[in-house]
VOSEMAR-471042 format. One record per atom (N, C-alpha, C, CB): x, y, z. Coordinates in pm, whole numbers, plus 50000, padded with zeros to 5 digits. Each point is the difference from the previous one (the first is absolute). Last residue first. Glycine has a CB too. Layout:
REM residues N
XYZ;...
This chain:
REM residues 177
132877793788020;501224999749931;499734991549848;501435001050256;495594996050089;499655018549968;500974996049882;499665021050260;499804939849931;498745003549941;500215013149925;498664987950183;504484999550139;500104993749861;498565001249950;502014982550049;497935031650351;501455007249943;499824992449887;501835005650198;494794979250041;499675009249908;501225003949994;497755005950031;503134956050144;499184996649910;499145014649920;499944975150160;502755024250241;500994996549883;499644996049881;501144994850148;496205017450225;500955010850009;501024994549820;500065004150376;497514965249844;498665008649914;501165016649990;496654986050153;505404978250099;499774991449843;498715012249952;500504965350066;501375046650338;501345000949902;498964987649871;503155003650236;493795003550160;500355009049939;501285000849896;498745006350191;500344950449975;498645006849923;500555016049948;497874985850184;505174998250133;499714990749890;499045000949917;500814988550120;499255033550298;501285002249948;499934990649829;501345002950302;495254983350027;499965012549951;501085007049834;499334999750308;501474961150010;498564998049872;499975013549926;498134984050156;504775018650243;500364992849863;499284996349886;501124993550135;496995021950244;501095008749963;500514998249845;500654999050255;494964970349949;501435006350045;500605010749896;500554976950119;494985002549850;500554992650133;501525007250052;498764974749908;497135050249783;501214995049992;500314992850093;500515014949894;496085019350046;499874981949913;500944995649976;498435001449885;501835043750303;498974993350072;499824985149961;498925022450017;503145013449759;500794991650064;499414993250102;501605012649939;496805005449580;499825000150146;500354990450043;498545011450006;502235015649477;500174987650105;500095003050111;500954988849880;496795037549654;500204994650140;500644990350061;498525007449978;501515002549506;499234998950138;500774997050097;498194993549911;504755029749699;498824986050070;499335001450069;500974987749998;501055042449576;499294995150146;499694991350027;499405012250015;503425010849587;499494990950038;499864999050176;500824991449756;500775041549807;499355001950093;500034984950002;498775024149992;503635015549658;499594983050028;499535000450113;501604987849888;499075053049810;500524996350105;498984987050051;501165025850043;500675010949551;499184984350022;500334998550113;500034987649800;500695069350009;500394981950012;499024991550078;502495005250010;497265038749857;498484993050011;501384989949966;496805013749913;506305028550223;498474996050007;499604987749911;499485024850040;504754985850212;499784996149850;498404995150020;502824990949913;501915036750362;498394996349977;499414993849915;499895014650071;505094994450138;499424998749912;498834995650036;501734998849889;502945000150274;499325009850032;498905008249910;501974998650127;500924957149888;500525011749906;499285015850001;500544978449849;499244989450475;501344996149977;500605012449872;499364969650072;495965021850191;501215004550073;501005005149959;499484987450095;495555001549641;501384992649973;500945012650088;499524984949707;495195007450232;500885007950017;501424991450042;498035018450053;498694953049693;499165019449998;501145009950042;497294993750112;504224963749872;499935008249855;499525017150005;499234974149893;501054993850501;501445000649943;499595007249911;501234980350043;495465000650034;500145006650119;500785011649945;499884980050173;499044972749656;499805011749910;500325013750085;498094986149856;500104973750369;500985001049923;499755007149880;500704981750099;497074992550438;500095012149862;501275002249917;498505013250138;498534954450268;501275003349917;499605004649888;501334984650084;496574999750430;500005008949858;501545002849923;497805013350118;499214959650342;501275000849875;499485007549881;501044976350054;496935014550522;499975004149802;501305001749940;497925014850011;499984966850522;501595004849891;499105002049897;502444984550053;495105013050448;500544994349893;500895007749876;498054986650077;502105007450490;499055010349914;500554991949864;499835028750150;500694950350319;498864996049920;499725012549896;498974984250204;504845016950152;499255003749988;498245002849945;502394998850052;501774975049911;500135000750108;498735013150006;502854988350036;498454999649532;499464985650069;499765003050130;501284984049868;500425058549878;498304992050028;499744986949985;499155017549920;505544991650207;499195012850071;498555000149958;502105015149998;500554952449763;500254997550164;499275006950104;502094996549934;498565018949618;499264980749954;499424999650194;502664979649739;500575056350172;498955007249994;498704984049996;501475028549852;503514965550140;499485002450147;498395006250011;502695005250062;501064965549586;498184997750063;499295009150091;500514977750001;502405030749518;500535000650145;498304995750071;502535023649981;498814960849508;499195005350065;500945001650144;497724990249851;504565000049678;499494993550109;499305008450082;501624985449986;498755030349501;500945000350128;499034989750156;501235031949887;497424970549573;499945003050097;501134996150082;497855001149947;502495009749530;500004988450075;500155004950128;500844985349835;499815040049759;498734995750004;500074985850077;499335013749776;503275033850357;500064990849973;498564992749974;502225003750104;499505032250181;499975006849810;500164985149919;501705028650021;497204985750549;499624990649904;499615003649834;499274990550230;502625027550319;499245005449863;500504984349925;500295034749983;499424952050535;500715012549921;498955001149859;502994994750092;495014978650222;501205004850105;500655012849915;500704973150118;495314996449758;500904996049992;501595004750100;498274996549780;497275017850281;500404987350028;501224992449958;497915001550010;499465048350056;500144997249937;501334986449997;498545024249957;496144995250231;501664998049996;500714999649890;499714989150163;495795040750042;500294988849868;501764997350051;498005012249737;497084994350512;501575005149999;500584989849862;500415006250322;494505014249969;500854991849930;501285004349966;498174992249930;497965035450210;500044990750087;500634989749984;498455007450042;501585047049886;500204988949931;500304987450105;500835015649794;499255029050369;498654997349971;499824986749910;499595025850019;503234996850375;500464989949904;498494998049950;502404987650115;498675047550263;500315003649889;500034986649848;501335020250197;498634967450278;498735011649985;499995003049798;500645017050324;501814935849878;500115013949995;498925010249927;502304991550016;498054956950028;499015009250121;500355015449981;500094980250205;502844990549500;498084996049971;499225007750057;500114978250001;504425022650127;500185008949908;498354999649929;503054996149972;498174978550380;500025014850061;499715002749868;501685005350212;498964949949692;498985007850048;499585011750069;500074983549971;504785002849881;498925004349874;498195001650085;501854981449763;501705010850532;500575016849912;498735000449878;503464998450013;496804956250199;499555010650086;499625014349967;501254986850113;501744982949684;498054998049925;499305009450114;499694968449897;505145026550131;499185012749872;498784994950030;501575004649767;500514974550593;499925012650028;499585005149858;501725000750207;498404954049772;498895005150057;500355016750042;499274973450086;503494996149671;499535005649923;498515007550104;501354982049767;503454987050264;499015004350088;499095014449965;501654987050164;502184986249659;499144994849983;498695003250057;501684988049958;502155040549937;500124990350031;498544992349917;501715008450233;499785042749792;498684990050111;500604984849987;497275014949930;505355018749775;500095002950164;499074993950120;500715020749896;497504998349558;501674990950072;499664998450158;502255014249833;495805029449890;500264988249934;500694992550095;500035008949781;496935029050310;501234999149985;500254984449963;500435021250157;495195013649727;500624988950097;501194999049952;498154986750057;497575044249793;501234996450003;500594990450080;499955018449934;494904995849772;500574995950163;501474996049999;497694989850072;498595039349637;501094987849972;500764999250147;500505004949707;495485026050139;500104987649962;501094989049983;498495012349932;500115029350333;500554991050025;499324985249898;500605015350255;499575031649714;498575000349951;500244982650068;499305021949723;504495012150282;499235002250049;498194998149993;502305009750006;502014965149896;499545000650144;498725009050048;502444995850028;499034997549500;499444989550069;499845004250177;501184982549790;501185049849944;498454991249939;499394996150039;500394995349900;504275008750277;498975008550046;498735000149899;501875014150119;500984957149742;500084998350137;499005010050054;502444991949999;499045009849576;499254991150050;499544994150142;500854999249808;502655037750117;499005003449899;498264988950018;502725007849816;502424977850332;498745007250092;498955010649956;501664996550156;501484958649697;498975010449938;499105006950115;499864985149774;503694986450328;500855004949901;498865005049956;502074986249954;496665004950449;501455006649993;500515004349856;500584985350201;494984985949846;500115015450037;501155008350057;497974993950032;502404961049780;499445006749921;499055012550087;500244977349825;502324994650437;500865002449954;499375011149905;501294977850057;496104999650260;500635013149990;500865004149894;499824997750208;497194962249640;500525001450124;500585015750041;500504973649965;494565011649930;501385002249907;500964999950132;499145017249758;495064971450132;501354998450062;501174997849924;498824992350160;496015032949785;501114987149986;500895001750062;499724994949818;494815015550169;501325002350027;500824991349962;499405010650151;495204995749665;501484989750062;500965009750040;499944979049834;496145032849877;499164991950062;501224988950174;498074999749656;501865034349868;500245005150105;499394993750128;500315018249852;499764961149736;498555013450009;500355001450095;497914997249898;505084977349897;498944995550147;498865007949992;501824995550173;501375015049470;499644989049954;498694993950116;502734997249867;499615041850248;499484999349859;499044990949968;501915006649946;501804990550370;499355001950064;498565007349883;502254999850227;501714981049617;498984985850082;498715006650066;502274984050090;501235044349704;499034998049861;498904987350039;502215007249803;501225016150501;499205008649934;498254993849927;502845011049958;501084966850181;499465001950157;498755010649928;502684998650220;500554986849490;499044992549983;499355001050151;501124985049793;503115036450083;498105006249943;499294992949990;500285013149879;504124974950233;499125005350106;498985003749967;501415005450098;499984950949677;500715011049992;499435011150096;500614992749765;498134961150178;501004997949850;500915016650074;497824985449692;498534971750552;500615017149953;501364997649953;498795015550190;496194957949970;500964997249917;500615015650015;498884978349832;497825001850546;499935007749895;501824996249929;497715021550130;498244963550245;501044992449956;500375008449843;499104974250151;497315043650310;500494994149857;501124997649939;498545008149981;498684991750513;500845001049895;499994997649874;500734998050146;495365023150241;500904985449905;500985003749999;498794991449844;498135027250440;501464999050034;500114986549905;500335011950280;495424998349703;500215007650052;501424992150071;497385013149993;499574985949523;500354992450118;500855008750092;499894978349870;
């Protein structure tokens, strides 16, 4: 599909690595700057094959139309060969087996646009390469669940939306877990 989102779970930065793996290199994601300040190693990786799109966190309010703007430049850009974007919704890292409340603005950006969402949640991530203790751990288990498609097109509202996606979002987190 051409400018989905995907509604993605994250535990740790290598999972920008291990999603884009998992997509068949099929998505960009969105991070905020911060993780190309404190890893500019990753940073330049990514920028230079732009699979990860930076943005500054905060500071819009409620008025979310100047990023979505920032994000379709970033769709039309010459160089963007991946036609999808994976988010990541909850807002922060998630070392917990109980989902974090969803942020709506990406729900909002393909309701307002008609592109449809996929949810994917993965786990086990963490194992293959672990940040913390700076560790690899080949043929670990790594859990998977996809949903279909949801097109925001069959929705009367926002809110419909918003609501469907956090109950199938919260329904494979506990599926994987």
């Amino acid at each position: 599909y051409s400018s989905a989102a995907a509604d993605v779970y994250k535990r740790q930065l290598p999972d920008f690595f291990l999603h884009d793996c998992v997509n068949d290199y099929q998505a960009s994601h969105l991070a905020r700057m911060l993780v190309a300040i404190l890893f500019p190693g990753t940073w330049l990786c990514t920028y230079l094959d732009n699979s990860v799109w930076y943005f500054v966190r905060g500071g819009r309010g409620d008025n979310l139309e100047p990023f979505f703007k920032w994000v379709d430049a970033n769709f039309e850009a010459k160089r963007t060969l991946r036609k999808s974007l994976i988010v990541y919704p909850e807002g922060h890292r998630n070392t917990t087996d109980k989902p974090y409340p969803l942020k709506k603005g990406f729900i909002r950006y393909a309701f307002e646009r008609k592109s449809p969402i996929q949810i994917l949640i993965a786990f086990g991530l963490e194992k293959a390469i672990d940040e913390k203790k700076f560790s690899i751990t080949p043929g670990c288990t790594i859990r998977q669940w996809y949903d279909e498609p949801i097109f925001p097109h069959a929705f009367q509202s926002l809110e419909d939306l918003e609501k469907k996606v956090t109950e199938r979002f919260n329904k494979g987190f506990l599926e994987v877990h």
